[in-house]
TIZA-585134 format. One record per residue: x, y, z of N, C-alpha, C in turn. Coordinates in nm, 3 decimals, padded with zeros to 5 digits. Layout:
<rs>
<r><n_x>X</n_x><n_y>Y</n_y><n_z>Z</n_z><ca_x>X</ca_x><ca_y>Y</ca_y><ca_z>Z</ca_z><c_x>X</c_x><c_y>Y</c_y><c_z>Z</c_z></r>
...
</rs>
This chain:
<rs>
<r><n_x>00.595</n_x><n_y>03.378</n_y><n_z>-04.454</n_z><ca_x>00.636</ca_x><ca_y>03.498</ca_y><ca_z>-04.525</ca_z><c_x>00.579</c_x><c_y>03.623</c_y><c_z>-04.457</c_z></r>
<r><n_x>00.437</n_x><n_y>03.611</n_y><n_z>-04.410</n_z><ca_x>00.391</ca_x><ca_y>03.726</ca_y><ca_z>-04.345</ca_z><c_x>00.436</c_x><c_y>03.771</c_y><c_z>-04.193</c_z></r>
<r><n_x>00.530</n_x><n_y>03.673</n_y><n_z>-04.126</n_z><ca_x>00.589</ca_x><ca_y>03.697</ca_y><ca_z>-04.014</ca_z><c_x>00.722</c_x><c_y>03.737</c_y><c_z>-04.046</c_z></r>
<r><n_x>00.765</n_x><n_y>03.713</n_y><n_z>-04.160</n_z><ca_x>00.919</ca_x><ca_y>03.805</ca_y><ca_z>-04.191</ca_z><c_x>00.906</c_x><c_y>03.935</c_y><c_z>-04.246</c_z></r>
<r><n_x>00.779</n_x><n_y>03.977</n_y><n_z>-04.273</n_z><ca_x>00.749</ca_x><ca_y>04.084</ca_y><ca_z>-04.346</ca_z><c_x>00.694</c_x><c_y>04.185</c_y><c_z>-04.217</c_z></r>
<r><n_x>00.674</n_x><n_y>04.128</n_y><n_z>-04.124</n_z><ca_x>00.638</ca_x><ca_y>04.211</ca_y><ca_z>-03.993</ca_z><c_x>00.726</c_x><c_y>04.224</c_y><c_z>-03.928</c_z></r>
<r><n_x>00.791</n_x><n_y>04.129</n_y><n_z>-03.905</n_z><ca_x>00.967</ca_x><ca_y>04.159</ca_y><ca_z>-03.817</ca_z><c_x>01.027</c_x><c_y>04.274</c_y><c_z>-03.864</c_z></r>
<r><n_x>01.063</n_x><n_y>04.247</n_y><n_z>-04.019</n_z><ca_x>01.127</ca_x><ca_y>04.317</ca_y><ca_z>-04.062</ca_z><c_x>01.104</c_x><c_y>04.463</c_y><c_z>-04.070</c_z></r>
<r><n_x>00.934</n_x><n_y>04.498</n_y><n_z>-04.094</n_z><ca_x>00.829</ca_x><ca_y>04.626</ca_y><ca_z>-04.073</ca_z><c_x>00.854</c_x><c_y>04.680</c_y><c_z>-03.876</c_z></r>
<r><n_x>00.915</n_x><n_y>04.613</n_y><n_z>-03.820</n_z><ca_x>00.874</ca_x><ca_y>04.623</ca_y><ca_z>-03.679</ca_z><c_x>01.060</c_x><c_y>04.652</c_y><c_z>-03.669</c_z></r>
<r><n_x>01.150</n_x><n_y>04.595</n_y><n_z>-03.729</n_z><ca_x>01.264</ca_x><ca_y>04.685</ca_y><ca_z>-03.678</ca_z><c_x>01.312</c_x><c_y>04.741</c_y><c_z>-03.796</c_z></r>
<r><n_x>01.234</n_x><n_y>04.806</n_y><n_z>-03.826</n_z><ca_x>01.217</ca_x><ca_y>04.941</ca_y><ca_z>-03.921</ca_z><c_x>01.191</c_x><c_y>05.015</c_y><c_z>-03.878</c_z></r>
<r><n_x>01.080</n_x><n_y>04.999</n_y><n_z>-03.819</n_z><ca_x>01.015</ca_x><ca_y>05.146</ca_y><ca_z>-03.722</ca_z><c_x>01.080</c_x><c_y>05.111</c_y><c_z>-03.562</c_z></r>
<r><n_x>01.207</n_x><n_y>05.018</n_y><n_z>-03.569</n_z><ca_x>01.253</ca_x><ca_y>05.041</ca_y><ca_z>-03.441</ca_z><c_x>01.413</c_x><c_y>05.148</c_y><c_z>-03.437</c_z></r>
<r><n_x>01.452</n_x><n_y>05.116</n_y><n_z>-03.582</n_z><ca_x>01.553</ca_x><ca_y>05.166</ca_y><ca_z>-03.634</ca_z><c_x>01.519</c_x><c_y>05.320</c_y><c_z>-03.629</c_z></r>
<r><n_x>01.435</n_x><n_y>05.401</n_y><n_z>-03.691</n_z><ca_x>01.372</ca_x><ca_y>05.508</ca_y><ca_z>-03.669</ca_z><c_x>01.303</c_x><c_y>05.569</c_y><c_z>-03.562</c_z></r>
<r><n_x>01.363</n_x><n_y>05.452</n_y><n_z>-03.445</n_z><ca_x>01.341</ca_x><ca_y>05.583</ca_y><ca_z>-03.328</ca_z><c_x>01.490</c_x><c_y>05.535</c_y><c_z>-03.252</c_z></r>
<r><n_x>01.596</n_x><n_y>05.544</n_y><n_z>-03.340</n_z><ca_x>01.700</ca_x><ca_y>05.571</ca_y><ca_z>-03.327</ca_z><c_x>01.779</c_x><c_y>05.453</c_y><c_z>-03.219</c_z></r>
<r><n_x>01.763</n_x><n_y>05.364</n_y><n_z>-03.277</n_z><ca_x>01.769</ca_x><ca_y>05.183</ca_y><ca_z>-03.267</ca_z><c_x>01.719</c_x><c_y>05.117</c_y><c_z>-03.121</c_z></r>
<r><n_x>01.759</n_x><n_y>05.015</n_y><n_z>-03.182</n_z><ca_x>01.674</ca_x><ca_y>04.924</ca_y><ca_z>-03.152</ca_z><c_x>01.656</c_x><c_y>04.921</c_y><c_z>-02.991</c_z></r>
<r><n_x>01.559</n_x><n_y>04.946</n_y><n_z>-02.932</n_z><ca_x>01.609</ca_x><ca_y>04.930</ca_y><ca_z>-02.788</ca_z><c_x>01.625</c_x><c_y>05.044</c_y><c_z>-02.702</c_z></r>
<r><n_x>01.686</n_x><n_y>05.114</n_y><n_z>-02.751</n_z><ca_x>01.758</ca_x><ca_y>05.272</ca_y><ca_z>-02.723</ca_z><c_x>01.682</c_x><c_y>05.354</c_y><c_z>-02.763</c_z></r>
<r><n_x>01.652</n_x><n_y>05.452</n_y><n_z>-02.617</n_z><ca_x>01.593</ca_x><ca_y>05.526</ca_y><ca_z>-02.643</ca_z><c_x>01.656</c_x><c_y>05.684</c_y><c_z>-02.729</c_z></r>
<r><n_x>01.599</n_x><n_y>05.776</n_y><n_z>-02.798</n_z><ca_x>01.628</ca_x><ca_y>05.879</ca_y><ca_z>-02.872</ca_z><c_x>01.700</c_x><c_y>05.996</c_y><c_z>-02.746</c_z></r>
<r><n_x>01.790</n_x><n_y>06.060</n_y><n_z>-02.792</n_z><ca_x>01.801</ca_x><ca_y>06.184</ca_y><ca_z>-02.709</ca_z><c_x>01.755</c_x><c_y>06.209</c_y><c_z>-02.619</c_z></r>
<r><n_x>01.658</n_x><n_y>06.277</n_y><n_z>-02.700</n_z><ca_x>01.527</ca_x><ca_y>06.350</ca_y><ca_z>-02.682</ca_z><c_x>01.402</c_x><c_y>06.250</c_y><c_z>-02.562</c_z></r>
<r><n_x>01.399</n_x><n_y>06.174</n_y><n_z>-02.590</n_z><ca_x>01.351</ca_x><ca_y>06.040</ca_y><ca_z>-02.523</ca_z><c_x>01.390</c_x><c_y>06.030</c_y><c_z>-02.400</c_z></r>
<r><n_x>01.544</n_x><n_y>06.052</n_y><n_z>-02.379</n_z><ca_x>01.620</ca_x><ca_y>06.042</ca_y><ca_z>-02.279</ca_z><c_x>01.559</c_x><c_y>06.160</c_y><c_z>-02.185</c_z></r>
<r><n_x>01.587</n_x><n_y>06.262</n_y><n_z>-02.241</n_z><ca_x>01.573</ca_x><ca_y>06.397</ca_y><ca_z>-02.140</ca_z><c_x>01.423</c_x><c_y>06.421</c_y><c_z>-02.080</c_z></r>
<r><n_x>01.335</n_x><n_y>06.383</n_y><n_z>-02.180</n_z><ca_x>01.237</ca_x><ca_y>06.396</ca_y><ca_z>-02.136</ca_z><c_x>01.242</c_x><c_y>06.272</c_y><c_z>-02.005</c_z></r>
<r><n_x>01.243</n_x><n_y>06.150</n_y><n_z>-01.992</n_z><ca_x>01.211</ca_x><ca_y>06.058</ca_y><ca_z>-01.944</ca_z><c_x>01.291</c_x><c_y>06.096</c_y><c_z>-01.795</c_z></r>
<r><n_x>01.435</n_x><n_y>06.136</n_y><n_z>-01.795</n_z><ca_x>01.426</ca_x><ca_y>06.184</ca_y><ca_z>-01.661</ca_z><c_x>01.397</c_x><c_y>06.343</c_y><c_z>-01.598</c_z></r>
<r><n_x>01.331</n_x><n_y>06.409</n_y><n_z>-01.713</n_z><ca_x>01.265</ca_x><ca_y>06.501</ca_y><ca_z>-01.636</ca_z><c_x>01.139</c_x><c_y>06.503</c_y><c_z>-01.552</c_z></r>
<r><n_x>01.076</n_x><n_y>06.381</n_y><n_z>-01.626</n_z><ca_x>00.958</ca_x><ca_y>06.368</ca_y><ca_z>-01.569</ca_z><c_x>01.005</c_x><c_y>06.256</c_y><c_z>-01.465</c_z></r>
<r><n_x>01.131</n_x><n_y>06.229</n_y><n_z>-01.449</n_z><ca_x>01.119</ca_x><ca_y>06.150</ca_y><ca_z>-01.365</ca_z><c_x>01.174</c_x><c_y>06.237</c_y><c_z>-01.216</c_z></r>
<r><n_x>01.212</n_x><n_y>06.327</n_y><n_z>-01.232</n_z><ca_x>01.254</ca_x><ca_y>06.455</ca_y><ca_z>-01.153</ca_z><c_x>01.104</c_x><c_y>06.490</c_y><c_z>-01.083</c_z></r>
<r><n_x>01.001</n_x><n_y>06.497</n_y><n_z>-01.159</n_z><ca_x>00.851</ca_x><ca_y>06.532</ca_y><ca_z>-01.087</ca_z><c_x>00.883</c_x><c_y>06.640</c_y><c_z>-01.199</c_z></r>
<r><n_x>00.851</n_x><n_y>06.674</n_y><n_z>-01.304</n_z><ca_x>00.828</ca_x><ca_y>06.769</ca_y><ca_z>-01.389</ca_z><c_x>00.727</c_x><c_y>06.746</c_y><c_z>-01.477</c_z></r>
<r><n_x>00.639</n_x><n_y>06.800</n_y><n_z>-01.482</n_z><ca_x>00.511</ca_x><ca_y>06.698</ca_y><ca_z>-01.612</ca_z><c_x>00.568</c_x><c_y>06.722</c_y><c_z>-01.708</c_z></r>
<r><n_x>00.520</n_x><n_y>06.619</n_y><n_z>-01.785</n_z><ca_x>00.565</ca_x><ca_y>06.546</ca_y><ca_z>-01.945</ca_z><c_x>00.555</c_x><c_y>06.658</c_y><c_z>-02.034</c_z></r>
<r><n_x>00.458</n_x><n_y>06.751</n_y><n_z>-02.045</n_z><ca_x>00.438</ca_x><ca_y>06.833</ca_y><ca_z>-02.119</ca_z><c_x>00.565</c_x><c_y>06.955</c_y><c_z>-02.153</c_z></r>
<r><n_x>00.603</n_x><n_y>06.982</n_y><n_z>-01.999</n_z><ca_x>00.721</ca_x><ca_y>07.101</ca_y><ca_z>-01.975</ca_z><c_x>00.842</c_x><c_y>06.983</c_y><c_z>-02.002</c_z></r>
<r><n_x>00.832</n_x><n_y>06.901</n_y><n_z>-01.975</n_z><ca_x>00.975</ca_x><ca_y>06.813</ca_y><ca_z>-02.036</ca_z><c_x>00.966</c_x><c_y>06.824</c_y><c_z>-02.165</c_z></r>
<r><n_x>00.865</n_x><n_y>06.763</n_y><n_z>-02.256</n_z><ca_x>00.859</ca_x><ca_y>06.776</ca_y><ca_z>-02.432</ca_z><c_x>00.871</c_x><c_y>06.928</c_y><c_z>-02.413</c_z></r>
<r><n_x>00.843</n_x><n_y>07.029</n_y><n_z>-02.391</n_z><ca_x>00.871</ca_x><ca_y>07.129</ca_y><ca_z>-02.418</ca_z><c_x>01.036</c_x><c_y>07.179</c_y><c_z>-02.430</c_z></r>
<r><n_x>01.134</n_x><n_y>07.140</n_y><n_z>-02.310</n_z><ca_x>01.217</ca_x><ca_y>07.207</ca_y><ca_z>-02.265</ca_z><c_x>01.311</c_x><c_y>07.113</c_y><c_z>-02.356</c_z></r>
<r><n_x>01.284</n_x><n_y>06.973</n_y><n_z>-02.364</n_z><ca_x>01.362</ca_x><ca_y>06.878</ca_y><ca_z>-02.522</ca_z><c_x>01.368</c_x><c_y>06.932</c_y><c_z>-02.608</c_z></r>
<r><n_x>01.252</n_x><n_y>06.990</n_y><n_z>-02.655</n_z><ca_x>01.226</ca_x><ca_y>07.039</ca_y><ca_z>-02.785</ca_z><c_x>01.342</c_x><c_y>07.161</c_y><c_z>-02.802</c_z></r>
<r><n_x>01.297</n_x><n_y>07.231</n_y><n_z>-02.692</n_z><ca_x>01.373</ca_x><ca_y>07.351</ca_y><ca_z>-02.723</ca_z><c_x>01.533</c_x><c_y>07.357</c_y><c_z>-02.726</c_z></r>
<r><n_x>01.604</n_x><n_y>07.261</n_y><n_z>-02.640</n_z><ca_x>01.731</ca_x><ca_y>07.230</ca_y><ca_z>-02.631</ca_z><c_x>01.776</c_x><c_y>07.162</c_y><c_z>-02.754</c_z></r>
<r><n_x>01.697</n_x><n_y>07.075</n_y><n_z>-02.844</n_z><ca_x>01.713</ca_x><ca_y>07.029</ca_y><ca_z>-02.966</ca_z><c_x>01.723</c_x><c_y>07.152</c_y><c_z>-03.080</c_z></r>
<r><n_x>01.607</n_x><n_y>07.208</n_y><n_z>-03.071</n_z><ca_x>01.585</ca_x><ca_y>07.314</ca_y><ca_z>-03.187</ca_z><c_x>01.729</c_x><c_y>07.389</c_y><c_z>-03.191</c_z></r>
<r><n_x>01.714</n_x><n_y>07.430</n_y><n_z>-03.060</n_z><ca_x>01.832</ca_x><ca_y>07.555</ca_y><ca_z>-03.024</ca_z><c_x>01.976</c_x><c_y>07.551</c_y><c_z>-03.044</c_z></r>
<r><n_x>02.052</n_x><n_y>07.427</n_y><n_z>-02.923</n_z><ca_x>02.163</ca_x><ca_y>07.390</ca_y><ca_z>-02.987</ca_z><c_x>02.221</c_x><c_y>07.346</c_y><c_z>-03.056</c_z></r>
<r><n_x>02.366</n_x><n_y>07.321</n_y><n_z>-03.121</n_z><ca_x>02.428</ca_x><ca_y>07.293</ca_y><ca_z>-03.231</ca_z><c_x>02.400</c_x><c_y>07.076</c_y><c_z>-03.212</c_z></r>
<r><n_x>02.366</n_x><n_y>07.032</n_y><n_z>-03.291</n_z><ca_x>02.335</ca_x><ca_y>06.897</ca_y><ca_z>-03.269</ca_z><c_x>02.436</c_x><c_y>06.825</c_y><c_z>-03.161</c_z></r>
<r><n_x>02.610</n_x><n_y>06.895</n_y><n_z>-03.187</n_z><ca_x>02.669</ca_x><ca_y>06.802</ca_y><ca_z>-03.099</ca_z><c_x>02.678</c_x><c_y>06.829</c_y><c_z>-02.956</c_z></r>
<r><n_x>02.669</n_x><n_y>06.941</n_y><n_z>-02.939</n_z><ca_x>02.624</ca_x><ca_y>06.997</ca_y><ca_z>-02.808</ca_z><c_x>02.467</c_x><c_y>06.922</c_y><c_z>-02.768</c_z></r>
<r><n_x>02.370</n_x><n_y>06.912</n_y><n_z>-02.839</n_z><ca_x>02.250</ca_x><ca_y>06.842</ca_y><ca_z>-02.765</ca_z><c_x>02.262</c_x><c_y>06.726</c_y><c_z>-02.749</c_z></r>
<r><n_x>02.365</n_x><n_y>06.642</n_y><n_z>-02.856</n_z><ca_x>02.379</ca_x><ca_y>06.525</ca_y><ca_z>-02.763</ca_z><c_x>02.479</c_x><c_y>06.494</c_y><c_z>-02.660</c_z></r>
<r><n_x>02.566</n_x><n_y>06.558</n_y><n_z>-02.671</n_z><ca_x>02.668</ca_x><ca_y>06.574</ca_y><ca_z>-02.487</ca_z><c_x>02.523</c_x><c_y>06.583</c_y><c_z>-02.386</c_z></r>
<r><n_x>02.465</n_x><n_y>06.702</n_y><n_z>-02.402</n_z><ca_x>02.376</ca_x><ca_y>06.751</ca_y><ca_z>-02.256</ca_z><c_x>02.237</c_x><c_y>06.589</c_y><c_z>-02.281</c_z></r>
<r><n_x>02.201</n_x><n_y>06.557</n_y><n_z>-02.362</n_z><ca_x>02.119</ca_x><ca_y>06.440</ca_y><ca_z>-02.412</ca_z><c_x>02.188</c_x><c_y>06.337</c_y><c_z>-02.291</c_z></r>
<r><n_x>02.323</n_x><n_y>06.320</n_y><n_z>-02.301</n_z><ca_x>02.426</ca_x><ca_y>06.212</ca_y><ca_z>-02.267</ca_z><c_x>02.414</c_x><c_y>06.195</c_y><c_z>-02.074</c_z></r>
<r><n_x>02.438</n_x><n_y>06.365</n_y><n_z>-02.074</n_z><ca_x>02.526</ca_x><ca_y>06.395</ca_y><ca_z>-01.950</ca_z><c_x>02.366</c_x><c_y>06.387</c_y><c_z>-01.861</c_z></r>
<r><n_x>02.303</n_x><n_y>06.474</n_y><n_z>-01.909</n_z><ca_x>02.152</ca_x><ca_y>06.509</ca_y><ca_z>-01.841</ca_z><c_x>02.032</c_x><c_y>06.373</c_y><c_z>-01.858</c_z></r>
<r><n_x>02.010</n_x><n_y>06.303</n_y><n_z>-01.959</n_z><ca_x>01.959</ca_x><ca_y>06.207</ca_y><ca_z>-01.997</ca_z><c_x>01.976</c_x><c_y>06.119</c_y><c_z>-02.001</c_z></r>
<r><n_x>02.103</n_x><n_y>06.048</n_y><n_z>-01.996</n_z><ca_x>02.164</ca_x><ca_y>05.922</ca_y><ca_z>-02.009</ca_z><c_x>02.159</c_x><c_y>05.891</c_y><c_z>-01.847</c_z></r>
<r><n_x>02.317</n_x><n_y>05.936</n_y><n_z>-01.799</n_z><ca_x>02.427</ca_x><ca_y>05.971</ca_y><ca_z>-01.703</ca_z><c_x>02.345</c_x><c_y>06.036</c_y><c_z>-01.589</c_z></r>
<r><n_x>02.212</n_x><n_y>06.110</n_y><n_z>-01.594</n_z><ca_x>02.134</ca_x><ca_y>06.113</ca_y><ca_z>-01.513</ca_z><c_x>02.196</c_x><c_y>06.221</c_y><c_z>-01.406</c_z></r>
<r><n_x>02.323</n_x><n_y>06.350</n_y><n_z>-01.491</n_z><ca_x>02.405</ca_x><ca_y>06.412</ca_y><ca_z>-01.381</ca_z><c_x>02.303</c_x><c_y>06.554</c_y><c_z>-01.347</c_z></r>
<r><n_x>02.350</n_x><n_y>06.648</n_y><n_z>-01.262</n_z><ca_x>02.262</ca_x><ca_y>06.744</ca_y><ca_z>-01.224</ca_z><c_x>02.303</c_x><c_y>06.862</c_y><c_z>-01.304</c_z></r>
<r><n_x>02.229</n_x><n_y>06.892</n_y><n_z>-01.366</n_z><ca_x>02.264</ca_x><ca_y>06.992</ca_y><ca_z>-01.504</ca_z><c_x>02.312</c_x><c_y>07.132</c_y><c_z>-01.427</c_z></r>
<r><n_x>02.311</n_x><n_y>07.185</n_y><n_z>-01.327</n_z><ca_x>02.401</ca_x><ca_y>07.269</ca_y><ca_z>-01.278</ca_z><c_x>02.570</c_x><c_y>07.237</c_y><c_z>-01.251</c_z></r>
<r><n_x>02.560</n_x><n_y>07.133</n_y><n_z>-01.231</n_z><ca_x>02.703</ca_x><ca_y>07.122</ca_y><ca_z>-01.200</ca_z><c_x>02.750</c_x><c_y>07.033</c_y><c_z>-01.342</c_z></r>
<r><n_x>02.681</n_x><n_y>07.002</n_y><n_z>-01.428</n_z><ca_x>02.713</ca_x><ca_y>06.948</ca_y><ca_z>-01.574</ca_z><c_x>02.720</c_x><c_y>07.080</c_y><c_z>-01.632</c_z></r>
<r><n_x>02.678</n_x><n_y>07.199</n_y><n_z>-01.647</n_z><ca_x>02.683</ca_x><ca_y>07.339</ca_y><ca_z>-01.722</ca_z><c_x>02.810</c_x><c_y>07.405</c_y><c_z>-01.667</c_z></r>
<r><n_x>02.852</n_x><n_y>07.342</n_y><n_z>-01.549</n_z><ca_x>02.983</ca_x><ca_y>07.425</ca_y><ca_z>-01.479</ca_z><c_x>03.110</c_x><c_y>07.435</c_y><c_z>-01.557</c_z></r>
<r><n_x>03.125</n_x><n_y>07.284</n_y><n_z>-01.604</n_z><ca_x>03.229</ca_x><ca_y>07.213</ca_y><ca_z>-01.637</ca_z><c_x>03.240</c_x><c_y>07.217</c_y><c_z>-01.829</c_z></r>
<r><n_x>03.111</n_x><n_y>07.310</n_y><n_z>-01.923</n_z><ca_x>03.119</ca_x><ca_y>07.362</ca_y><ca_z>-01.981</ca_z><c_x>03.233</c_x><c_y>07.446</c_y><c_z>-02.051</c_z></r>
<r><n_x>03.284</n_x><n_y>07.422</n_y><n_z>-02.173</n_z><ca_x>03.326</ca_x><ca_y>07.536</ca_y><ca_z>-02.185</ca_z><c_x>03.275</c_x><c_y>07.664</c_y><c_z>-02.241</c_z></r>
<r><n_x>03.296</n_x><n_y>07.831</n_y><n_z>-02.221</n_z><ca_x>03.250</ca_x><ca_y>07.934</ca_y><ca_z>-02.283</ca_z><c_x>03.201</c_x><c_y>07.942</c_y><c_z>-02.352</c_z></r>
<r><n_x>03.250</n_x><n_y>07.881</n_y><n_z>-02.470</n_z><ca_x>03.184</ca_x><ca_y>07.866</ca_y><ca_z>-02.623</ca_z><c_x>03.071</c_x><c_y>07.793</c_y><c_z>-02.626</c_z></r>
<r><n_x>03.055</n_x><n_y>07.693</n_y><n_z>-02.554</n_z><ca_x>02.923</ca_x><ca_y>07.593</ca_y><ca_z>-02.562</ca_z><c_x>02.850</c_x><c_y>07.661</c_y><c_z>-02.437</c_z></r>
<r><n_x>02.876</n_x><n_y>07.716</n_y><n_z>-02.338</n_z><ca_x>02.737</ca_x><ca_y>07.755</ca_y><ca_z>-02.242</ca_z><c_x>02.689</c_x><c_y>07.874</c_y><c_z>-02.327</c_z></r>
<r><n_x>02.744</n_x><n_y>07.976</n_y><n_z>-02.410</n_z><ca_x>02.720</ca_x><ca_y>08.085</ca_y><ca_z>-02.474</ca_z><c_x>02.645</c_x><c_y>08.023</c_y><c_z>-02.596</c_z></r>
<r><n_x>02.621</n_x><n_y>07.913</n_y><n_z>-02.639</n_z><ca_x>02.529</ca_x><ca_y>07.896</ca_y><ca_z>-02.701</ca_z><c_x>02.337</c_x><c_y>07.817</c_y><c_z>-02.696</c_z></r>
<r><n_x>02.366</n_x><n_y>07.800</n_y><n_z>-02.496</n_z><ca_x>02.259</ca_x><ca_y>07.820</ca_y><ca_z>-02.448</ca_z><c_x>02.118</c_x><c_y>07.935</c_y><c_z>-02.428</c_z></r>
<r><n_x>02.243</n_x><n_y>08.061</n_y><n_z>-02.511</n_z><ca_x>02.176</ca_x><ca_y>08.160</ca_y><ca_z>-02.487</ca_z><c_x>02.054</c_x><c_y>08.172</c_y><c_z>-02.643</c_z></r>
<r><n_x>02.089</n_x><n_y>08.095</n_y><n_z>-02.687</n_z><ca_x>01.996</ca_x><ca_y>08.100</ca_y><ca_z>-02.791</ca_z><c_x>01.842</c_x><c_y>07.983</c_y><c_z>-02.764</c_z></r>
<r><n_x>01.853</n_x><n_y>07.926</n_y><n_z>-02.598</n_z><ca_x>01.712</ca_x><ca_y>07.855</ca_y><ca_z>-02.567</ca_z><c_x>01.637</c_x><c_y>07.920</c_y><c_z>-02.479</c_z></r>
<r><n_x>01.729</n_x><n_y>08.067</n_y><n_z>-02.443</n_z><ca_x>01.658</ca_x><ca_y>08.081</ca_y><ca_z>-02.338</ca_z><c_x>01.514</c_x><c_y>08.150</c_y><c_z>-02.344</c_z></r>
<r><n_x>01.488</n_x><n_y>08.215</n_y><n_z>-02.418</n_z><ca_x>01.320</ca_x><ca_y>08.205</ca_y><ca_z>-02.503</ca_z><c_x>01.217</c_x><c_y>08.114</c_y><c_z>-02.494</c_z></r>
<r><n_x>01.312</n_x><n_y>08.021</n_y><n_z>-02.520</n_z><ca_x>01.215</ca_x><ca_y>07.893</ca_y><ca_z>-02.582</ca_z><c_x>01.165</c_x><c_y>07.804</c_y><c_z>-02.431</c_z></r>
<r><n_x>01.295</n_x><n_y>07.852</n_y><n_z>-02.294</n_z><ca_x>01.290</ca_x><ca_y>07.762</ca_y><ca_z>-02.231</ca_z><c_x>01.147</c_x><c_y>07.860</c_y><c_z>-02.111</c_z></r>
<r><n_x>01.168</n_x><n_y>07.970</n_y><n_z>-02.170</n_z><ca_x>01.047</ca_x><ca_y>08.074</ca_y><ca_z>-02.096</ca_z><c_x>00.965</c_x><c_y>08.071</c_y><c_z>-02.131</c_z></r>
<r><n_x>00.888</n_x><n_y>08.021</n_y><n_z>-02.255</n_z><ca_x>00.800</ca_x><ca_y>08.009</ca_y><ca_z>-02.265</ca_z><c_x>00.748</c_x><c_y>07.827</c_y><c_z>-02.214</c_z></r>
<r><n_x>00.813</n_x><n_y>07.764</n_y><n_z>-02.222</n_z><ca_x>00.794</ca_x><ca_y>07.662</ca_y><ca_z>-02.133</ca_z><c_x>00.778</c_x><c_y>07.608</c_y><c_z>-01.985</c_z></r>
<r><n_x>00.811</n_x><n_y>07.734</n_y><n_z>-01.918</n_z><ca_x>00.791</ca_x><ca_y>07.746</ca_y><ca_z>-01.829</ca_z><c_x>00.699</c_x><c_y>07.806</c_y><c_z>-01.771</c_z></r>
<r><n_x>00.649</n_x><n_y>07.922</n_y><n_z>-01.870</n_z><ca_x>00.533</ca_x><ca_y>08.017</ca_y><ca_z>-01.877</ca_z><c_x>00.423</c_x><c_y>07.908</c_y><c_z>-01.862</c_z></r>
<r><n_x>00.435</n_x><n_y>07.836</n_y><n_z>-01.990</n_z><ca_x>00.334</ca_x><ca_y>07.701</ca_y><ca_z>-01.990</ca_z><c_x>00.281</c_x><c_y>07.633</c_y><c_z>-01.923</c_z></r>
<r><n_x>00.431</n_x><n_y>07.618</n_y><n_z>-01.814</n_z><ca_x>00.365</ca_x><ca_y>07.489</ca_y><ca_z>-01.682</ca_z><c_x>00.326</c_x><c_y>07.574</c_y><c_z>-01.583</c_z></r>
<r><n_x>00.354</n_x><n_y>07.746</n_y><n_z>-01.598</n_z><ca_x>00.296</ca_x><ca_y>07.775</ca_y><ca_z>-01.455</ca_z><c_x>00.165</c_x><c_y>07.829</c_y><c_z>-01.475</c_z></r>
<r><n_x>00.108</n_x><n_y>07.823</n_y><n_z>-01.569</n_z><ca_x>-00.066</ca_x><ca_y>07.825</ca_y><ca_z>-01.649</ca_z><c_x>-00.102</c_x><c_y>07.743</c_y><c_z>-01.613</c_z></r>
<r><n_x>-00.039</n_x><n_y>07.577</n_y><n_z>-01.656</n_z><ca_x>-00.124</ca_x><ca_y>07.462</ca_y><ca_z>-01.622</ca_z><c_x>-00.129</c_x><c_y>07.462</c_y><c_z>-01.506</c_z></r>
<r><n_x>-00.064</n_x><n_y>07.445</n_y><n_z>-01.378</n_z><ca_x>-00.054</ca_x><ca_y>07.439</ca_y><ca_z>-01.224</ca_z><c_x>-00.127</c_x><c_y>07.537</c_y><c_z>-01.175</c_z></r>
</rs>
């Protein structure tokens, strides 16, 4: 009984980081930013802020395209349309001060 009660406790808290296996968004972007050579810190930062900022379905396209799909976010922002790069303009704050951040730490 106490090993079905842990399974079950264990893909619970696997379900809540947005199933089983699979990593979160957010998870995603960070993981190949730092895999770019970016420290972890300015990646959680620049996630964060792309989450906070854009409209959810827009963060998970760029989640998809940038995090998944592993494409080069200049030429993934190209192919944008108007309406969705114009609402990048609401990270770009967030993404300066993250950058402010890593060029303190360095």
């Amino acid at each position: 009984m106490r090993v079905f009660v842990l399974a079950v406790s264990a893909l619970a808290l696997l379900a809540g980081c947005d199933g089983i296996g699979r990593p979160s968004d957010k998870q995603a972007l960070v993981s190949t930013c730092i895999e770019k050579g970016e420290a972890e810190p300015t990646c959680t930062c620049v996630a964060d802020a792309l989450e906070k900022n854009l409209p959810p379905e827009l963060f998970k396209k760029v989640a998809q395209a940038a995090g998944r799909d592993k494409q080069d976010m200049v030429e993934y922002m190209s192919t944008l349309p108007v309406e969705e790069l114009l609402a990048f303009s609401a990270v770009t704050n967030d993404l300066e001060v993250c950058g402010n951040a890593a060029a303190t730490e360095g």
